[in-house]
C-alpha positions in Angstrom: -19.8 15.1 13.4 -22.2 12.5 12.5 -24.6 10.8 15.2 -25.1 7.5 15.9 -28.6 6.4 15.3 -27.8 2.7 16.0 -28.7 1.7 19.0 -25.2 1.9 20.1 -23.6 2.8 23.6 -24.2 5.5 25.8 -22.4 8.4 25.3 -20.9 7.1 21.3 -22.9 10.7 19.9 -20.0 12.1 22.0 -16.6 10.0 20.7 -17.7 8.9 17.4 -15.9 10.3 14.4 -17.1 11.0 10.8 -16.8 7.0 10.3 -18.6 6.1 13.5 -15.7 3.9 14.6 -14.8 5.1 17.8 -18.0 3.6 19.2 -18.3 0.5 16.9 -18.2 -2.4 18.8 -15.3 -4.9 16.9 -13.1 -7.5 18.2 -10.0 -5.4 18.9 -8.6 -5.1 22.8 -7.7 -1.1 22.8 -4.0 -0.7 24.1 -3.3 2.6 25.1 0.6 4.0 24.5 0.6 7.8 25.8 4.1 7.4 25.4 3.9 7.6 21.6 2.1 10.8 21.7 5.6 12.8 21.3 5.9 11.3 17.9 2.2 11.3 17.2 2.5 15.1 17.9 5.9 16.0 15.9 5.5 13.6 13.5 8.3 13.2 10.7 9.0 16.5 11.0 10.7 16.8 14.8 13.6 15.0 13.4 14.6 17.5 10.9 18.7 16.5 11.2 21.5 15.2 12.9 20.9 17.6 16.0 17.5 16.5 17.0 17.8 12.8 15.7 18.1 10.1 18.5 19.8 7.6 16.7 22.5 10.5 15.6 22.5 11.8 19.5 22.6 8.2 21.0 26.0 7.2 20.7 27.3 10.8 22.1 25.8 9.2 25.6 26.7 6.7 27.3 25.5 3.1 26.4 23.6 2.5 29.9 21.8 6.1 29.1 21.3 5.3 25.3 20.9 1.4 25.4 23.1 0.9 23.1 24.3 -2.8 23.3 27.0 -3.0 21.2 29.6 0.1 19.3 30.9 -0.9 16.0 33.1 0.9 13.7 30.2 2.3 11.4 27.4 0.7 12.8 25.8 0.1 16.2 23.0 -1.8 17.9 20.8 -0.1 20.1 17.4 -1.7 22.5 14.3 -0.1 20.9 13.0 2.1 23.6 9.3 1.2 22.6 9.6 -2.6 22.5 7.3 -5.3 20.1 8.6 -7.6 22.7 11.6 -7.6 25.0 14.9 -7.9 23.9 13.8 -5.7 20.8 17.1 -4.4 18.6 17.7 -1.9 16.6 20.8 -1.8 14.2 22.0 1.7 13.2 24.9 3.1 10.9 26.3 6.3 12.9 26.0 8.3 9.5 22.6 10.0 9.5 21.7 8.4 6.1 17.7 7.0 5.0 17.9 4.7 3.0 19.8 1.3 2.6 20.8 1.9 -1.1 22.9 5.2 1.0 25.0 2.4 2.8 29.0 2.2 1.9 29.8 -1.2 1.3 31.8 -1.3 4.4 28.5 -0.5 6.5 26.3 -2.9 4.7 28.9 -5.5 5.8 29.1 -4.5 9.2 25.2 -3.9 9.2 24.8 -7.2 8.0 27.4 -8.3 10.1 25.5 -7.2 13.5 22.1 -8.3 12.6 23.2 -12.0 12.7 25.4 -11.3 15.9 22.2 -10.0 17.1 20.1 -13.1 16.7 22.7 -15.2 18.1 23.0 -13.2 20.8 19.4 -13.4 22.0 19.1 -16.8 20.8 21.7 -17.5 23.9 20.0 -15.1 26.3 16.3 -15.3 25.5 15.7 -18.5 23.5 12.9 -17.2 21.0 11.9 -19.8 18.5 12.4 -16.7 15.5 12.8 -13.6 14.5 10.9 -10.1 12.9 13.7 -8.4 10.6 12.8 -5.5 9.1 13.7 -1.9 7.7 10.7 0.4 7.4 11.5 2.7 4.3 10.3 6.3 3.9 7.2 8.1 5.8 4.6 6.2 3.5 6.9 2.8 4.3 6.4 2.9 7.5 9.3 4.5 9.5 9.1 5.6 12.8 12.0 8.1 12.3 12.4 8.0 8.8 15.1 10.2 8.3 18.0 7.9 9.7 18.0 4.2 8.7 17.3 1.1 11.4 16.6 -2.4 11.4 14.3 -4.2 13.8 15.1 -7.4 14.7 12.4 -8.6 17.0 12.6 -12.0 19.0 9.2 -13.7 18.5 7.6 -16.4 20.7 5.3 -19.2 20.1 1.9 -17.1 21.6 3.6 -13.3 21.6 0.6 -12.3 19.7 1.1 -10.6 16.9 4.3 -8.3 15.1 2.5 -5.0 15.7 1.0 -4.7 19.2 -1.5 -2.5 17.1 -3.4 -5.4 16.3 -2.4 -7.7 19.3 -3.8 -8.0 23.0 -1.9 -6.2 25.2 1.6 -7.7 26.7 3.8 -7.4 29.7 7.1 -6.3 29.3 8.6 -8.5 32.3 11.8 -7.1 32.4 13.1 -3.6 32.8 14.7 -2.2 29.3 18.3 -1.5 31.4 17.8 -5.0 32.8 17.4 -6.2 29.0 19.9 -4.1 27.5 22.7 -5.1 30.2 21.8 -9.0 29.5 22.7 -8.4 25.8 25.2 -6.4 26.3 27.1 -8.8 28.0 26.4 -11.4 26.3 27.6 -9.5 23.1 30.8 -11.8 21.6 34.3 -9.4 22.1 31.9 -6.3 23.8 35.4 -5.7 26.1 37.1 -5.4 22.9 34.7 -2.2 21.6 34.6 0.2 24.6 
């Protein structure tokens, strides 16, 4: 490990890495998210198939215990449980498939299909002034679980901060994600019609 000779903080020698940024002073607000470890940890690799994938094993449970929102026919929306911001979707074909070129025409429809009943829907319960859409392709794209495709569709607000907390200050999540997930829910057009 390489010292710091700067003048530096007390105690840097000790948390600096090879790059010396861990005791750097730079503009950035640290946000700490222990809960991410379990996929810092397994990485890619924990969700191997359909029997450890949570977006295969979600809509075996029931929607209060999975946050799932909304049951299509091939499709279904689901709250993300590690939220940008509140009211945070995630829109999921029930075929473990990764990539959107692996979509039947009938799912891309119905994919399609719930995004924009998604934004409607939190349009009338949250009032954002727009939207994140998204599909993280691949490990080197970006995917959290990259073996079973999703779309984000984050509701943005003027002042959020910015798309990736990452990068942002850190924000408070004012509302419980079963609190969230029942507002959508039933606000969801013909929900009674799915269950």
């Amino acid at each position: 490990m390489q010292e710091n000779t700067g003048s530096g903080y007390p105690g840097d020698p000790g948390v600096t890495d090879d790059f010396a940024l861990a005791g750097v002073p730079d503009a950035f607000q640290r946000l700490w998210t222990p809960h991410r470890m379990a996929y810092i940890k397994g990485g890619q690799h924990q969700f191997k198939n359909q029997n450890d994938c949570p977006f295969c094993l979600g809509p075996g449970r029931t929607d209060e215990d999975a946050l799932i929102v909304y049951r299509g026919k091939t499709c279904y929306v689901v709250l993300n449980l590690f939220p940008y911001n509140p009211g945070h979707l995630l829109v999921c074909p029930y075929r473990h498939i990764p990539d959107y070129t692996d979509l039947t025409l009938e799912e891309t429809a119905e994919f399609a299909d719930l995004s924009q009943t998604a934004m409607r829907v939190l349009r009338k319960v949250s009032n954002p002034g727009g939207f994140n859409l998204g599909m993280n392709q691949g490990v080197v794209g970006g995917a959290g679980i990259a073996a079973h495709l999703h779309q984000h569709i984050v509701p943005r607000w003027g002042g959020d901060g910015n798309f990736f907390p990452i990068i942002a200050q850190t924000k408070a999540i004012t509302q419980t994600l079963d609190e969230v997930r029942q507002m959508v829910a039933e606000a969801w057009p013909g929900e009674s019609d799915a269950e």
